[in-house]
Every structure is written in structure tokens, then in C-alpha cells.
C-alpha positions in Angstrom: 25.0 -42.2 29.4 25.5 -44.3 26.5 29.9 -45.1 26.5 31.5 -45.5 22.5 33.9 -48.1 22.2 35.9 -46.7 19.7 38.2 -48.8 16.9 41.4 -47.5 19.2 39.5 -49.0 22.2 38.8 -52.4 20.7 42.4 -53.1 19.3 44.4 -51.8 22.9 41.4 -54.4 24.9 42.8 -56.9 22.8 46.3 -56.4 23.4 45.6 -55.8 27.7 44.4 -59.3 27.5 47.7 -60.8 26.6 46.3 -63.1 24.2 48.1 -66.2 23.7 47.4 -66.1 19.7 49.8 -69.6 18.8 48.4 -70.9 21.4 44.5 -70.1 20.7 45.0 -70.9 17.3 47.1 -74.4 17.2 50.6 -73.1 16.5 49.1 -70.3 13.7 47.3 -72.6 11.7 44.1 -71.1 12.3 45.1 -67.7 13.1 43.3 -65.9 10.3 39.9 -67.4 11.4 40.5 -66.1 14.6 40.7 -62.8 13.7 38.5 -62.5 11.6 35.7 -63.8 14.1 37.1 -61.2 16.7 36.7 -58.5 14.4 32.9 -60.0 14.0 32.7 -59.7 17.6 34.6 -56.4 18.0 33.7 -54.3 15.6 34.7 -50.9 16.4 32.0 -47.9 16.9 30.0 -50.0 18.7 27.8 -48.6 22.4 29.0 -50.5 25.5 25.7 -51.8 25.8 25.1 -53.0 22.4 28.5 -55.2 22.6 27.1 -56.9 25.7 24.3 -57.4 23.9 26.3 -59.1 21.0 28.3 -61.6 23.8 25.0 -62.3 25.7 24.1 -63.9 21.7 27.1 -65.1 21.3 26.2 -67.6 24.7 23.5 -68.8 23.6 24.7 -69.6 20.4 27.3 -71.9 21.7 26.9 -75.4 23.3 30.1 -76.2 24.4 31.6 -75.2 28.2 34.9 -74.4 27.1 33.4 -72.1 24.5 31.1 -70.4 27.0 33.7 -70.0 29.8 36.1 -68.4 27.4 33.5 -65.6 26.1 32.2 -65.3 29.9 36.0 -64.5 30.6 35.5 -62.0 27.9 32.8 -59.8 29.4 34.6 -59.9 32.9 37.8 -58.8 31.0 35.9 -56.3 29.5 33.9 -55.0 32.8 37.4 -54.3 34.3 38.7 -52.6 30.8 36.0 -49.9 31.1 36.6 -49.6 34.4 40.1 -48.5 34.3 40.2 -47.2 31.1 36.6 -45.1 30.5 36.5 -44.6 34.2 33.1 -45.2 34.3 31.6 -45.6 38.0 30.2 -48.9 39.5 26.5 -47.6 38.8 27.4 -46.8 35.4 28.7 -49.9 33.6 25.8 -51.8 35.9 23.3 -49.8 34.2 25.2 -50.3 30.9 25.8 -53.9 30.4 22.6 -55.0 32.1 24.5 -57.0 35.2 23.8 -56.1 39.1 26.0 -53.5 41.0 27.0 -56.5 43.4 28.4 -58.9 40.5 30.0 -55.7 38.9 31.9 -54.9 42.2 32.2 -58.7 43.0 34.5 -59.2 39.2 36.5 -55.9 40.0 37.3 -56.7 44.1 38.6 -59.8 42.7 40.3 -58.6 39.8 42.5 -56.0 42.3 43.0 -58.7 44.5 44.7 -61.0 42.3 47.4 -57.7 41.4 47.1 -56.5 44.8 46.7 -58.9 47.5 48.0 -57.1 50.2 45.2 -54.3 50.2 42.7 -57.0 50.6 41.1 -55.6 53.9 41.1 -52.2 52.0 39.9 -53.4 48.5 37.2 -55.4 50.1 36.2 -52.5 52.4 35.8 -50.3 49.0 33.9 -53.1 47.3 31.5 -53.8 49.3 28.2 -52.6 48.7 25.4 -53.8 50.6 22.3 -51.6 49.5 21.4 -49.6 47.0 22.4 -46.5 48.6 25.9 -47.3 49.5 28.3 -44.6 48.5 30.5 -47.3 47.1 28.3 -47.5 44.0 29.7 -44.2 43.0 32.9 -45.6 43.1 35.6 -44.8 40.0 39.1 -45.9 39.4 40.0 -42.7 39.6 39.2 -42.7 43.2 40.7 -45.8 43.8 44.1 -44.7 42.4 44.7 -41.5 44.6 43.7 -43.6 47.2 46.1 -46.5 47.0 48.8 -44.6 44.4 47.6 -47.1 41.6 48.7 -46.5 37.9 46.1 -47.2 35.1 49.0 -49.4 33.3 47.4 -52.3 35.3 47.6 -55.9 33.7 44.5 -57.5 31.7 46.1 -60.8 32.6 48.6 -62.7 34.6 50.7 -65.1 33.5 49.0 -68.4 35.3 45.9 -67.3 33.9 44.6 -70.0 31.2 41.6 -68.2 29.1 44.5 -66.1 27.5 46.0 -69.5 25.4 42.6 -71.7 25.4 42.5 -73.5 21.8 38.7 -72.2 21.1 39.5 -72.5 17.4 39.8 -76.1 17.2 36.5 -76.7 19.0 33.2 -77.2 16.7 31.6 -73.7 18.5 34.0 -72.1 16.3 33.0 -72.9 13.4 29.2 -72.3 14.3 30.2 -69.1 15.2 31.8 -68.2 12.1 28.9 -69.3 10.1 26.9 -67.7 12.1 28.4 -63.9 11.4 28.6 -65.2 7.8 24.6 -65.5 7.8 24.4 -61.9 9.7 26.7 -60.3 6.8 24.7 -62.1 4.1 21.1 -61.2 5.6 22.4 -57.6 6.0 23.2 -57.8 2.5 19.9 -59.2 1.7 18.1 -56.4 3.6 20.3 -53.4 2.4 19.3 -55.1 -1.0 15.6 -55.3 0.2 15.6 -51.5 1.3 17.4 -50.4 -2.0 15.1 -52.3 -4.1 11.9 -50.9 -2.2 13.2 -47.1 -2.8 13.8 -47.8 -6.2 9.9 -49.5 -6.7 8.5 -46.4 -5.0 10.1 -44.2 -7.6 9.2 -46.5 -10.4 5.6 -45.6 -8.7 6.0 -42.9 -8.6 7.5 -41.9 -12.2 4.7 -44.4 -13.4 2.0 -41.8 -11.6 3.6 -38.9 -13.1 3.3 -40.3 -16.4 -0.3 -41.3 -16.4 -0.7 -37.9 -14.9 0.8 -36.1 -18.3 -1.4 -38.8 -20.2 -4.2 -38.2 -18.6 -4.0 -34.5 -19.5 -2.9 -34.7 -22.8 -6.1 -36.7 -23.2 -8.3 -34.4 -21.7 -6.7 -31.4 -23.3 -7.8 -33.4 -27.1 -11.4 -34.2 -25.9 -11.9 -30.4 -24.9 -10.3 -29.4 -28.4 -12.7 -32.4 -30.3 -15.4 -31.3 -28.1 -15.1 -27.4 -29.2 -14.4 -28.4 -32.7 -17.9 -30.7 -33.0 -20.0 -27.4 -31.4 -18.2 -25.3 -33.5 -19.1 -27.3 -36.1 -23.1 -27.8 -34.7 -23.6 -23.7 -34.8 -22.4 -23.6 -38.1 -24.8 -25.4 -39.4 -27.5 -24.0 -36.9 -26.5 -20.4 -37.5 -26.5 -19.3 -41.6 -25.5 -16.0 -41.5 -27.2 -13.6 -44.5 -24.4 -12.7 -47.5 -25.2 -11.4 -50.7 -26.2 -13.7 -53.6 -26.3 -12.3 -56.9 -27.7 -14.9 -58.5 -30.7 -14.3 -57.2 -31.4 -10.8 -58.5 -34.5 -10.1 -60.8 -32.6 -10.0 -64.2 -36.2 -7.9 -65.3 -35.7 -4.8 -63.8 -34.1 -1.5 -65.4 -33.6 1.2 -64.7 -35.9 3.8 -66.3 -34.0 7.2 -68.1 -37.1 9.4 -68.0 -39.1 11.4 -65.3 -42.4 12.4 -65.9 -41.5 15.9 -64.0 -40.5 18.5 -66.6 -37.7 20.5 -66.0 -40.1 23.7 -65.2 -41.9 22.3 -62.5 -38.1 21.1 -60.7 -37.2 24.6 -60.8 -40.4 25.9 -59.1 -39.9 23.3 -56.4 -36.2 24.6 -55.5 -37.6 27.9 -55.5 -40.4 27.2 -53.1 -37.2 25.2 -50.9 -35.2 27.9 -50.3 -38.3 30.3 -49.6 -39.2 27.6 -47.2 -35.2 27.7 -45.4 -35.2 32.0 -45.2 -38.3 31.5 -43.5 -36.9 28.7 -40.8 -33.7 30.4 -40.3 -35.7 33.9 -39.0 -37.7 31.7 -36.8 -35.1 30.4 -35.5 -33.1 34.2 -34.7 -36.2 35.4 -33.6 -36.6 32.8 -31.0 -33.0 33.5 -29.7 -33.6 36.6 -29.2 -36.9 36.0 -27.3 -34.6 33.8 -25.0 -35.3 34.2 -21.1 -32.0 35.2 -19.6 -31.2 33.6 -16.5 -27.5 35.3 -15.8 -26.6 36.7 -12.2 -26.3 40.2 -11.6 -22.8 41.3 -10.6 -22.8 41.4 -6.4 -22.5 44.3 -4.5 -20.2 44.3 -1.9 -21.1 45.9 1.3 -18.7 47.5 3.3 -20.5 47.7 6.4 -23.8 46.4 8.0 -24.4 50.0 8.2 -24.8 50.5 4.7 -27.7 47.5 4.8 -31.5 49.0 3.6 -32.9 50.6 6.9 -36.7 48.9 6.3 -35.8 45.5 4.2 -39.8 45.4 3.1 -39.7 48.5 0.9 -35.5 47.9 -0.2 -36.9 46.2 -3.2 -38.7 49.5 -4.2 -35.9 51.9 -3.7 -34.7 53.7 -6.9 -30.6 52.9 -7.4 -28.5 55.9 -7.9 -28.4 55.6 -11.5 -31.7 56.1 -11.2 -31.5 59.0 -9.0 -28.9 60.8 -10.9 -31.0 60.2 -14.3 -34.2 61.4 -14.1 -37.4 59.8 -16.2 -35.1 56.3 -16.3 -37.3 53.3 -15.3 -35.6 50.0 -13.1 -34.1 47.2 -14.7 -36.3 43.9 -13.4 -34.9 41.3 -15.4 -32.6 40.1 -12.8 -35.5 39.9 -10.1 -36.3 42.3 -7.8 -35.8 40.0 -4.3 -32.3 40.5 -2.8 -30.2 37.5 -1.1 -26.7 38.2 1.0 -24.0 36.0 1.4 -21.8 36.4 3.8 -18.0 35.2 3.7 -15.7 34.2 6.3 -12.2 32.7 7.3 -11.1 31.4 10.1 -8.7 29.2 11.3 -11.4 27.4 14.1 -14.6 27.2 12.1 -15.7 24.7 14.4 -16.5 27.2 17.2 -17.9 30.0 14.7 -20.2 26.8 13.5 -21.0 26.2 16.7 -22.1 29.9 17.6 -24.1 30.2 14.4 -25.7 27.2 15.6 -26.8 28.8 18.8 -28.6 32.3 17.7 -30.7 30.4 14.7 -33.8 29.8 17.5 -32.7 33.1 18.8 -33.8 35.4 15.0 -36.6 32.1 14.0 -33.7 31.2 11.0 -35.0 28.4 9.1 -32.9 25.9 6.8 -33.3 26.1 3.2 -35.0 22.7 1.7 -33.2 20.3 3.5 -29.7 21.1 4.0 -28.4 21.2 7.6 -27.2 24.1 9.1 -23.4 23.9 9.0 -23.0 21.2 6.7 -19.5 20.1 6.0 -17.9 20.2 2.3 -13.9 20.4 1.7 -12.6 23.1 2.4 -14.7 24.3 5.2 -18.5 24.6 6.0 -21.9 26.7 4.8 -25.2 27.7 6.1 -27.8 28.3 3.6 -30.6 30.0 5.5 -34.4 32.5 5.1 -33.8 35.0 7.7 -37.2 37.3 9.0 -36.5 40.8 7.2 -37.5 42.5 10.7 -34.2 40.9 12.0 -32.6 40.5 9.4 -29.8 43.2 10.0 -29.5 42.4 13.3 -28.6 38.6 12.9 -25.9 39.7 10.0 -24.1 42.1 12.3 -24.1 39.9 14.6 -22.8 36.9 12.4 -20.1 39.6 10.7 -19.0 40.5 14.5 -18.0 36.6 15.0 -14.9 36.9 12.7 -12.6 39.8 11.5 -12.1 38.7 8.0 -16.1 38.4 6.9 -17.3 40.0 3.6 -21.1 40.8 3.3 -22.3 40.6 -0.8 -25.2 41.7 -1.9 -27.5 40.2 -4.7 -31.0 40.1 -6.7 -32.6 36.8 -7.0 -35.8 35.8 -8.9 -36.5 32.6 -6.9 -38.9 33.2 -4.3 -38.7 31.9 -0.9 -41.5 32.2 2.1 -43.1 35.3 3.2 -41.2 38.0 4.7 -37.6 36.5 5.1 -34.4 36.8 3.0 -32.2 34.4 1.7 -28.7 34.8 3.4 -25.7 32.1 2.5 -22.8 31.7 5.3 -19.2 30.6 4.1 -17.0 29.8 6.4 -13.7 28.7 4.6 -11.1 26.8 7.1 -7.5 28.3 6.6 
């Protein structure tokens, strides 16, 4: 708890003490010091603690007893003032102005006494305190009052009482005193002056940094430009770059008119040219005619396994209908005579159709073409690229076919070969 003694505290604690002020300061004449060394002492928005501080100073400042009675007065006055008027408890102002809880309730038993002396028995009874645990420490004035009906609108000082018209201004103390605040004003000055001037030299520092900062920088900034502008110059003269001189052409040579080919043998020679270009340009159509074709033949769609080649190993020798139909035609090979299937699927889980595929490959001997794994995933879905043995071959693409409803079975002729015996059969299985 730290208590505030406000400006309206200070100015009503000096008139509860019923200051004699003609009397303290020799008929008026040195009322003016007077106040203004109160106000030194005074000063308002000060802690309670810090103004004890400031009269415990002020003791040992003075040498003279009527000085130092009259300011010991003070802090009694003032004990009794918080008292009443903060109602702050025993313990309270004890811890506060840095005095026991015994001499605290010692100045206030008294101070009752004197306005009340017929509730001696009863004031000493609620002032006594005789270890730190008695209840009485927690006394306020608030208690007191409901106890014994007292109003706060107590006295400060009675009228026998002689602190309140001691002549302290005509004793040498005084004076001290007021020099004294007049030295603590001035070397407050002197250290708000201090602190002011110190901000303003760290500024100047630092204004003085930020300007060698910018110089430094402009000066680096012109050595890198004098440093690119000497190399630039060094690899100019390093570096000659070639560039037409006329002067030094051979002013000698000219150009000669005649030819020493007649005009005959130029016209022979463009003859034997475009001979030489008709001949180049048949070449050339008759290689492109000669050209290998490597197109696909158009698939064949299947409509059923049932319409599969009943013995695979002769299906490559079987005349087409064409070829039935008209006789004394001959089979067109250029496409190759080895057939390859694909087979095409949909399905909306072509994880588990994968997964059966994956099953009956050991079951026909299916092997993997090169090295792509069976059910390999791409977007859009997954494919099989497989030789199948002919002997089972119709067997393993019904059952493939029978895994899925929407399967298409194509049939094509291929020229690449593959091992002995088996087919080449391609699996799409598109996810939808």
C-alpha cells in the first residue's frame, strides 16, 4: 500500500494544525518565507513514505532544539492526520513512515486523550498493543468512532498547545533550510539540464553516424564506378576488335572483263546440268515409290470369342473371304501375316479386374512383353501388354472378356515377331 497525499490533503493538514502564522512569523514580517519553505516541505503528490523521508532530512539538517522539536511535532501531527483522515490502520502507517507499531499507537492514545480524557481506561485499553499479534494493530479510526460515537471533525490542535505559534522563522535553522531547498531546485535544474543535454549529444551521435554512413557510401559507390571505368578502359586496349580498313586494299588488282570459256562450251555445260537434274529427280520418285510401308491394317472387330480361329497355328494360312469369293486372287502380306488382339474394357473398379488378371497369368504361362509390368498404371486407367501360348490362347481371352460386360475383342496383323508359338494380346482397362 503506498497512500498519495494529494495537494487538497496537504493544504486542509495545514489548516487542522491551527497554525499561529503572526505568531510563527514575527507579526507577518516573515510570512512569505514561511510559506514558501512549507510548500518545499509539502509539496503536493507526494507518497506518505516519501514525505517522511523528506522530514527525517530535514532533522538532520537542523542543529538547533527548537527547530527539531517543532518538525518532530510535525510528523506526530501528521501520524494522527492520516489516521483520521486516510483511515489507514495502525500496521499501515507503521509500515509506511518507517516508525514501530508501539510509538505509532503510543502518539495516537495520547493524542485522544488530550480531546477525550474521560475514555482514558477505554482509549488505553484500545491502544495497547503488546505483541505483534495483537488485534489492536488492525485498529482504524473508523472503528474507534462507532465505538465511542467520535466525529472525524476532531481538532489538530488545542489552544494551550505551543508548536502552533513557535517563531521558527527568526531562528538561524530557517534560513539553512531555505538555502538548502534553494540548492535542491538548482541541482534539479542542473540535472534536468544534464539529462537534456545528454539526449541531445546522443542524437548529435547519432546524426553524425548517419552521415558518415551516407559518406561512406557515396564513396564506395565512386570507387566501384572508377574501378569499372579503369577495367573498362584496360579491355579496350587488350581486346582490338577486327573492322574494315580500306586503306589497306591492294590498289593493283582489277578486275578482269574476259573469260577464256567461249560462249559454245557455256551452253554445252547447261545442257549437260539440266540432263544431270531429270536424271536426279527420277531417282528420287523411283525411291519413293520403292518405300517400305509400315501403316496398320484396319482392326477387325470380333463380336464374340466364338468367332476366334479354331487352331491359331494354321489362322495365319487361312484364305479371307475375299479370297474365297474370288477365285485365282493371291493374299496381301504386306501388313504381316502374325495376328495380335487387343482387348478393351471399362469398368468402374479396375482395381479388382487388375487384380483377377493378375491371378490366371501363371495359370495360361502368360509372359510380359519386354519389360513392362503387368497392370501398369497410366491416366486414365491401366494396360497389360502380354505373348499368350496359341494352344490357350482362346481360352485365356474368353475368360478375360467374361470379367467385364463392356469388353471389345480387335483383331490385327502385325509384322513384328515375338517368341515361338504365342500371340501378342494388349488389355485396356479404362477407369470410368
Amino acid at each position: 500500500m503506498n497512500t498519495l497525499l494529494t495537494y487538497e490533503d496537504q493544504r486542509h493538514f495545514k489548516q487542522w494544525l491551527e497554525l499561529n502564522l503572526n505568531s510563527i512569523s514575527w507579526e507577518g514580517r516573515y510570512l512569505d518565507e514561511f510559506h514558501q519553505v512549507w510548500d518545499h516541505v509539502f509539496s503536493p503528490d507526494i507518497s506518505l513514505e516519501a514525505q517522511f523521508a523528506l522530514l527525517d532530512n530535514i532533522e538532520k539538517i537542523l542543529t538547533q532544539g527548537p527547530m527539531i522539536s517543532w518538525f518532530k511535532w510535525i510528523k506526530k501531527k501528521l501520524i494522527v492526520y492520516v489516521f483520521i483522515y486516510k483511515n489507514l490502520k495502525i500496521n499501515e502507517i507503521s509500515y509506511e513512515v518507517g516508525v514501530s507499531s508501539s510509538l505509532v499507537s503510543l502518539i495516537l492514545r495520547d493524542f485522544f486523550i488530550e480531546r477525550f480524557p474521560h475514555l482514558e481506561d477505554q482509549l488505553n485499553h484500545k491502544f495497547h498493543i503488546g505483541n505483534i499479534l495483537s488485534s489492536n494493530l488492525e485498529l482504524s479510526f473508523d472503528e474507534l468512532a462507532n465505538a465511542y460515537s467520535f466525529e472525524r471533525d476532531i481538532r489538530g490542535s488545542l489552544d494551550e498547545d505551543i508548536m502552533t505559534g513557535l517563531e521558527v522563522t527568526l531562528y538561524s535553522d530557517w534560513e539553512k533550510l531555505n538555502q538548502y531547498f534553494e540548492d535542491q531546485a538548482k541541482e534539479k535544474i542542473g540535472r534536468n539540464f544534464l539529462t537534456d543535454r545528454k539526449i541531445l549529444s546522443k542524437q548529435i551521435k547519432f546524426l553524425q553516424e548517419v552521415m558518415l554512413l551516407f559518406a561512406l557510401g557515396a564513396l564506395l559507390i565512386f570507387a566501384i564506378k572508377v574501378g569499372n571505368k579503369t577495367y573498362e578502359d584496360y579491355l579496350v586496349e587488350k581486346i582490338s576488335l577486327f573492322s574494315p580498313n580500306f586503306f589497306w586494299l591492294d590498289k593493283n588488282i582489277s578486275f578482269k572483263g574476259e573469260s577464256s570459256v567461249s560462249d559454245d562450251d557455256l551452253e554445252v555445260q547447261l545442257k549437260e546440268l539440266n540432263e544431270l537434274e531429270k536424271i536426279g529427280a527420277r531417282e528420287v520418285f523411283e525411291d519413293f515409290e520403292q518405300t517400305t510401308r509400315y501403316e496398320v491394317e484396319s482392326d477387325v472387330v470380333l463380336t464374340s470369342v466364338e468367332s476366334l480361329p479354331k487352331d491359331f497355328t494354321v489362322a495365319g494360312l487361312e484364305l479371307s473371304n475375299y479370297e474365297e469369293i474370288k477365285k485365282g486372287g493371291y493374299r496381301n502380306n504386306r501388313y504381316g501375316r502374325r495376328k495380335a488382339y487387343r482387348v478393351m474394357m471399362t469398368s468402374v473398379d479396375p482395381e479388382s479386374i487388375r487384380n483377377k488378371l493378375v491371378k490366371i497369368l501363371g495359370e495360361y504361362n502368360v509372359r510380359q512383353v519386354d519389360n513392362v509390368k503387368p497392370g501398369t498404371q497410366i491416366p486414365g486407367g491401366m494396360y497389360f501388354n502380354l505373348y499368350v501360348p496359341r494352344t490357350s490362347l482362346k481360352e485365356f481371352l474368353a475368360k478375360v472378356s467374361s470379367y467385364e460386360e463392356q469388353s471389345t475383342i480387335l483383331e490385327s496383323k502385325t509384322v513384328f515377331g515375338g517368341p515361338a508359338n504365342m500371340d501378342k494380346v494388349f488389355i485396356w482397362i479404362k477407369s470410368i
